[in-house]
C-alpha positions in Angstrom: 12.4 9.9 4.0 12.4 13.1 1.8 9.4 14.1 0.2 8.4 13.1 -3.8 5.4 13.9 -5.6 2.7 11.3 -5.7 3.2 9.6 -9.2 0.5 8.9 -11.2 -1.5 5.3 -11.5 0.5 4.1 -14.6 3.7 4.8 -13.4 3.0 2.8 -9.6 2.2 -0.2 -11.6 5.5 0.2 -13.6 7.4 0.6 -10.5 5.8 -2.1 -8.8 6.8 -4.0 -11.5 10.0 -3.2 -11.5 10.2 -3.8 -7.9 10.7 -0.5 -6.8 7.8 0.4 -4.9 6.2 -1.6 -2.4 2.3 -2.2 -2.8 0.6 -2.3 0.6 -3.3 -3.5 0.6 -4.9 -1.9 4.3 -8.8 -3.8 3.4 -9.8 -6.7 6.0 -9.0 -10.4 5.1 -13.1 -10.8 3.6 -12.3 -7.9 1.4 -9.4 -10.0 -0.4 -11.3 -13.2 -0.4 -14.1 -11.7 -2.5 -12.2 -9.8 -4.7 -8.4 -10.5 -4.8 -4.8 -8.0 -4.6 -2.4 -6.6 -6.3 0.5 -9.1 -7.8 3.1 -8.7 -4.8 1.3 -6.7 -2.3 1.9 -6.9 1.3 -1.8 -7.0 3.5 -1.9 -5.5 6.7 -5.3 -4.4 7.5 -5.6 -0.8 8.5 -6.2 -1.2 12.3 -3.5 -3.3 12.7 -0.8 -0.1 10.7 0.2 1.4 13.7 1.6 -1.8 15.3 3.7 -2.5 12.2 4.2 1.1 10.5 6.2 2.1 14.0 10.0 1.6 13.9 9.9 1.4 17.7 7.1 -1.7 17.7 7.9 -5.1 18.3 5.8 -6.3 15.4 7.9 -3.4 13.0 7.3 -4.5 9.5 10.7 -4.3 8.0 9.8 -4.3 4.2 8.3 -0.6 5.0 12.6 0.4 5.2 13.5 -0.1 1.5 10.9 1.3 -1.0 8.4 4.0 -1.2 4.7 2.5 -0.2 1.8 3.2 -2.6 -0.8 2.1 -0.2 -4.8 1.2 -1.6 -8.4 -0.1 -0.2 -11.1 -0.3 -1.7 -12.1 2.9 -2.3 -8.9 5.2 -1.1 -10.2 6.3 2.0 -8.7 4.0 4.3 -5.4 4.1 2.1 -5.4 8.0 2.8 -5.6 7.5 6.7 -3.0 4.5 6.2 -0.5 7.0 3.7 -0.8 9.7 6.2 0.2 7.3 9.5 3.0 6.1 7.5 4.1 9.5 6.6 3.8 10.6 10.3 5.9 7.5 11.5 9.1 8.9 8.5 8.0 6.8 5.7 7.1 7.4 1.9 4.2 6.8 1.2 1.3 7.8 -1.6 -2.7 6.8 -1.5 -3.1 5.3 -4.6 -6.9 5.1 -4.0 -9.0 2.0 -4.5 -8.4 -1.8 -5.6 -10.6 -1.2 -8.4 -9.0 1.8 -10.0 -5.8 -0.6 -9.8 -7.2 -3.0 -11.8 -9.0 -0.7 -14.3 -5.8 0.4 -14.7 -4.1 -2.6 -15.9 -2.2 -3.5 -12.6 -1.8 -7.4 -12.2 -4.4 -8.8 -10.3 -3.9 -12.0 -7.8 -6.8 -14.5 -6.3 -5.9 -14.9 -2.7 
């Protein structure tokens, strides 16, 4: 995918709304539990990313071949390692840091 700058909070949770960005959560399952996602967000905890970022893999996530991915955690370190594999592997993608910052920010939040 071609490059685009990173857009700003605000304007992921527009998109997202709109449908045009896909939301990817990388925390672990008990992370969820205690605190809930994003509205729409697909989880795939960061250690398992490389088995379903990669084209070539079995387990190839299709949803990562139609929309940019604005990828969080909780704190935006593990969405910066995720944003960057997904980049390497041809994919758009932005770290749009933590879960709290998402819902500070008046993304829709979701009890899982």
């Amino acid at each position: 995918m071609s490059y685009a700058p990173q857009p700003s909070l605000p304007e992921v949770i527009a998109r997202a709304a709109r449908g045009e960005i896909l939301l990817l959560d990388v925390r672990e399952r008990a992370e969820l539990l205690a605190s809930g996602t994003a509205k729409g967000a697909l989880h795939i905890p960061l250690a398992l990313l490389p088995l379903r970022a990669d084209p070539k893999a079995p387990d190839f996530e299709k949803a990562f071949t139609t929309k940019p991915i604005a990828v969080f955690c909780a704190a935006g370190a593990r969405a910066g390692q995720a944003a960057q594999l997904l980049s390497s592997l041809g994919h758009q993608a932005w770290n749009i840091g933590g879960f709290a910052q998402w819902a500070a920010a008046g993304g829709p939040v979701v009890r899982v």
